[in-house]
N, C-alpha and C positions, 0 to 999 in steps of 0.2 A: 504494500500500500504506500503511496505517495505521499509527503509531507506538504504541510501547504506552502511552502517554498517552493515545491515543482520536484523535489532533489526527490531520490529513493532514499529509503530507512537502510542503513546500514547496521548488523550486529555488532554489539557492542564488544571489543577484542576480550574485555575481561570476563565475559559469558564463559569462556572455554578451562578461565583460570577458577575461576568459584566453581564451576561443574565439580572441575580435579579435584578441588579441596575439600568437597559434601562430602566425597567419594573416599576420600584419604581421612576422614574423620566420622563420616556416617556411623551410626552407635546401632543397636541392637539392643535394645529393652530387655527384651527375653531372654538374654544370654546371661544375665547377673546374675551371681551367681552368691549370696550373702553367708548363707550356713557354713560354705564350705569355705567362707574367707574367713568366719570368727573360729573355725575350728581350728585354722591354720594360724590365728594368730594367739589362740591358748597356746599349743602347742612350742610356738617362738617364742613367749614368753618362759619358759624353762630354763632353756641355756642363759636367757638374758637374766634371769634372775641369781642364776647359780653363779655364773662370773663377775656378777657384782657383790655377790656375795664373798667371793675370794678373792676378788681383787686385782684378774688376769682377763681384762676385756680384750687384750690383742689375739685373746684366742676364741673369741664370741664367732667371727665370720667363718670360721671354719666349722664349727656346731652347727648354724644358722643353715650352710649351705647342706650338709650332710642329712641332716633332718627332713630338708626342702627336697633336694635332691633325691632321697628315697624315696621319697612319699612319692615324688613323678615316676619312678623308675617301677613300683609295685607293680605289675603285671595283673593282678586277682585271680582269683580262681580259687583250687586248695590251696589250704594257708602250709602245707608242706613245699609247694611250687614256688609260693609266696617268700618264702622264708629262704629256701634256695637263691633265689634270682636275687631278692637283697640284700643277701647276705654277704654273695660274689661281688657285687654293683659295690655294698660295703668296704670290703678288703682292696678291692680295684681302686676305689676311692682313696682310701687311705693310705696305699701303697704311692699313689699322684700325690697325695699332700705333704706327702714327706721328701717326695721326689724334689716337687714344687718348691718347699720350703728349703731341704737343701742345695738346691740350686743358686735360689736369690743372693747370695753375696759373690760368686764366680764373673768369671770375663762374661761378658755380654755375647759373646760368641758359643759358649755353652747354653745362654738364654736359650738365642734363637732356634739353634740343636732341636734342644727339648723340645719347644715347641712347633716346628716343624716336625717330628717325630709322632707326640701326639694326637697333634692335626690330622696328619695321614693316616694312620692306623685307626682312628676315631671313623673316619671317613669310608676307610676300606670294612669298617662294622656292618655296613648296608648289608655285605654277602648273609650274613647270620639273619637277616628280617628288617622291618622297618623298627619296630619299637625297640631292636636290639640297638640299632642306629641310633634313636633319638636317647635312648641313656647312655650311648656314648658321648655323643653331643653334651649331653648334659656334662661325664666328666671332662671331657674338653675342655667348654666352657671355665669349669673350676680347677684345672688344671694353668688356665691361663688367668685367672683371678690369682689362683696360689702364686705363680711367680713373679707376678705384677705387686704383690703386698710382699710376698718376700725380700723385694728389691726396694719398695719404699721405708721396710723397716732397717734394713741392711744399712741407711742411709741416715737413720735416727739413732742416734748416740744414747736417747733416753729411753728405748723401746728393748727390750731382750726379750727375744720370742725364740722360743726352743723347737727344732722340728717336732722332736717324738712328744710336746706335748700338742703341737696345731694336729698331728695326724691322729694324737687320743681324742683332741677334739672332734674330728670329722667321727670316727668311731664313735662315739657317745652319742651323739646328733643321729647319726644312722641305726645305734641300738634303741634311741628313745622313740623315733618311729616304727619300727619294729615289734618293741612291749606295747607301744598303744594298737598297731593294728592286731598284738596277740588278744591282747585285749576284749578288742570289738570282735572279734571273731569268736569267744567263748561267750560272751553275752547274745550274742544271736545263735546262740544254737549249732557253734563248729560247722556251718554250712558255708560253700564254697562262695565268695564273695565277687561282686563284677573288682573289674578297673576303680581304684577310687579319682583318678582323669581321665572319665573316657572319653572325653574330647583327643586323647594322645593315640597316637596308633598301636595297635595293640598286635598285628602281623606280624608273628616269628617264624612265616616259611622262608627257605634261604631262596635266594637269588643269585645268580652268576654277572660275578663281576665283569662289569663287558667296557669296552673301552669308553662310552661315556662318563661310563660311573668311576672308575679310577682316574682319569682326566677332573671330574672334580673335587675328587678328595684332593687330587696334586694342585690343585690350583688352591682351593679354601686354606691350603699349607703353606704352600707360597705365601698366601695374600699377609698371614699371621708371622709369617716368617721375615716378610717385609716390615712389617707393622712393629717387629721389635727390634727389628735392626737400627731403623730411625730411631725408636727410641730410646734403648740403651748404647745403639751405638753410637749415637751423637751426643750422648747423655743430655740429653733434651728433661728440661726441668718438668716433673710431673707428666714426663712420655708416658709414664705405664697408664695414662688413659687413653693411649691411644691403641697398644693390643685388647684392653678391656670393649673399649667400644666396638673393634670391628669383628670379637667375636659374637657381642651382641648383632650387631649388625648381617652377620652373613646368617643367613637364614639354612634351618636344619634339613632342607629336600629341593629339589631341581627344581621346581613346581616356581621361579621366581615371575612376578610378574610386576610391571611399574607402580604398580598401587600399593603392593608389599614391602616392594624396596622405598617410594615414597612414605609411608607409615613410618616405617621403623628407622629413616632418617631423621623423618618430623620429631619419632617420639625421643632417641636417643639425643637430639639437641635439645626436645625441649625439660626432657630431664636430666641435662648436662647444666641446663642453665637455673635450674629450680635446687640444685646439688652445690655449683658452686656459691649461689644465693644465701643456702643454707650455712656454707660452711664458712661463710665470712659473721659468722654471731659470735665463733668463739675466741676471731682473732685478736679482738681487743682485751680479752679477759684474762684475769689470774687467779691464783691460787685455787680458793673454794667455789668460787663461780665460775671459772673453768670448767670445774670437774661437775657441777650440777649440770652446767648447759652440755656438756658431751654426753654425761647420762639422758637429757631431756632429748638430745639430737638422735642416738639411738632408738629412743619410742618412737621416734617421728620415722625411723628409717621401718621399724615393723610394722607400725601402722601403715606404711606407703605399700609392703608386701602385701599385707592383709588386703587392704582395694586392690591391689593387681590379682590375686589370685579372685578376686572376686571379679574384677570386670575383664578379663582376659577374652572372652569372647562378646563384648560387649562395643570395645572399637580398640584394634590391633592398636594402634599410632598410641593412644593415651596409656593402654596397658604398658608399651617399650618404653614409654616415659617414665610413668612411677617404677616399674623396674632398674630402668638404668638410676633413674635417681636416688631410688633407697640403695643398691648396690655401690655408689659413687661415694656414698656419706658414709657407711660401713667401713670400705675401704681407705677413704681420706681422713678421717674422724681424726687420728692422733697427730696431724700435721696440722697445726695454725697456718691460718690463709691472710691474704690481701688482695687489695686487687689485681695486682699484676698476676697473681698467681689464678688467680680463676680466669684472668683472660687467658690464660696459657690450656688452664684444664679444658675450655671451652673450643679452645682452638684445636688442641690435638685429640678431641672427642671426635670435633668436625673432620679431621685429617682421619682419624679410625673409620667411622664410618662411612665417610667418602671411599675409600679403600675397598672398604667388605660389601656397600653396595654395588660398586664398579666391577668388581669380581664374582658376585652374582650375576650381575646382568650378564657376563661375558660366560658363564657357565649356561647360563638360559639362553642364548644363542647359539652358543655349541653344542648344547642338546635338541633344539628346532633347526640346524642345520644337519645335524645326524639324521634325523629324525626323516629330512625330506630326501636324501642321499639316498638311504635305504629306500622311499618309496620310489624315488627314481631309477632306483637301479631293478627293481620289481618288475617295475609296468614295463623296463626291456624287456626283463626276462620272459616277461610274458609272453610282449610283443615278438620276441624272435623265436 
């Protein structure tokens, strides 16, 4: 329709940019998921109470993650299946956080080793099933947590954190989910139990490793591999946000698509930026109000788990947020900030994720270019 100047109506160029961002933030009501976030956050409340009870909070994120990480890794069904699979997930765990922990004070070239190492092998887990994969992923993920906090404590003259006790940590954190699902399983009647995330893939048939799928493990290793080069190798102040980020960032299955890699950029800046926000309350402060405001900043980091486990299928982008953000303040918590220092954390957030998104997308291109190769080389075969 014509305007009454004569001219035609033109669409307005920002129509295509607001679509994208409905799209990149669009929520889901019904996915909320409230019980299962107050359950998860009784449960986080344990370790957080016991290590303040002793006095050894440097070893809280290692509980925190052990606890969490079970509880995704559970499989359901008989609780003897149960108890097998988390008990290996367990030891496996444990066996990385000691790795992890002993590593952080070595040349930065042992970093990267390691993590390139676990990268791969995490990645070649596909062949055992999907949900074998995603708790590898998951130790991944804390295998690159552990030597990013191994190395910022490595750095703090006021912190002594001992391996064999972060790896007792992770063990305690993985038996106390374990005695609560023994728990619940004798209170209903020893009956075999579903998935308690059955939103997670639950597929343990194996799969043959074929060259797409090892092409992205070796790239997802790469990418981490790169990720810590920059930052230990250039000892780049507060780099270890930048492997943190991009193993948040690179997503745990082929399946990438712009809207996922858009989310999970949005949400890891926007709780890059809600982290370092956070972490500038404690820098002006001493002695006893120091120590209250890092115990108060901890609540705030469980509470943020708590709504991410609740709204995780409720909008991707915001769930990546409060995750990266409570995992950022957990990890940062013992290091006093300023500004210059969170422009740094915010920037080598931005540098991680830019990285792990990039290397996504270039994974999801190389598996829709396999993908069309093999049709094309069919319809010859057919044809000839």
């Amino acid at each position: 329709m014509a305007s009454a100047t004569g001219r035609e109506e033109r669409p307005v160029h920002g129509g295509k940019a607001a679509s994208w961002l409905s799209k990149v933030f669009e929520l889901n009501p019904a996915a909320i998921n409230w019980p299962r976030a107050v359950m998860a956050l009784d449960i986080m409340l344990v370790p957080l109470v016991v290590f303040w009870a002793i006095g050894h909070e440097e070893y809280l994120l290692s509980a925190l993650f052990g606890v969490v990480f079970t509880a995704l890794a559970d499989p359901g069904g008989s609780y003897g299946h149960r108890l097998s699979h988390t008990g290996i997930f367990a030891l496996i765990g444990a066996g990385l956080t000691a790795l992890g922990f002993g590593l952080g004070g070595d040349a930065w070239g042992w970093l990267v080793l390691a993590a390139f190492a676990v990268t791969l092998v995490a990645g070649l887990g596909v062949m055992f099933g999907v949900h074998r994969f995603v708790t590898a992923y998951l130790l991944n993920a804390w295998f690159i947590i552990a030597l990013s906090l191994a190395a910022s404590f490595d750095h703090d003259a006021r912190l002594t954190s001992h391996t064999w006790a972060q790896a007792l940590a992770w063990v305690g954190g993985s038996a106390l989910w374990i005695a609560l699902s023994f728990g619940a399983w004798l209170i209903r009647g020893r009956h075999d139990q579903p998935q308690p995330f059955t939103e997670l893939p639950g597929d343990t048939s194996r799969r043959k490793l074929t060259a797409p799928l090892i092409m992205f493990a070796l790239i997802r290793a790469v990418a981490i591999a790169i990720t810590f080069t920059l930052a230990f190798g250039l000892d780049l102040s507060h780099g270890y946000w930048m492997p943190i980020a991009a193993i948040v960032a690179i997503k745990a299955s082929l399946d990438q698509t712009t809207i996922a890699a858009a989310q999970r950029l949005a949400g890891a800046l926007i709780g890059a930026a809600a982290a370092a926000l956070l972490l500038l309350i404690p820098a002006s402060e001493h002695g006893l109000r120091i120590f209250v405001v890092d115990r108060g900043l901890e609540v705030v980091a469980l509470v943020l788990l708590m709504h991410g486990v609740a709204i995780r299928f409720w909008n991707y982008a915001l769930y990546c947020g409060i995750i990266t953000a409570a995992a950022l303040i957990l990890v940062d918590l013992p290091h006093p900030s300023n500004y210059a220092a969170e422009g740094e954390r915010v920037l080598w957030t931005l540098c991680g994720v830019g990285i792990g998104v990039l290397v996504m997308l270039l994974a999801g291109l190389l598996t829709k270019r396999t993908a069309k190769k093999r049709l094309h080389n069919s319809t010859h075969a057919r044809s000839a």
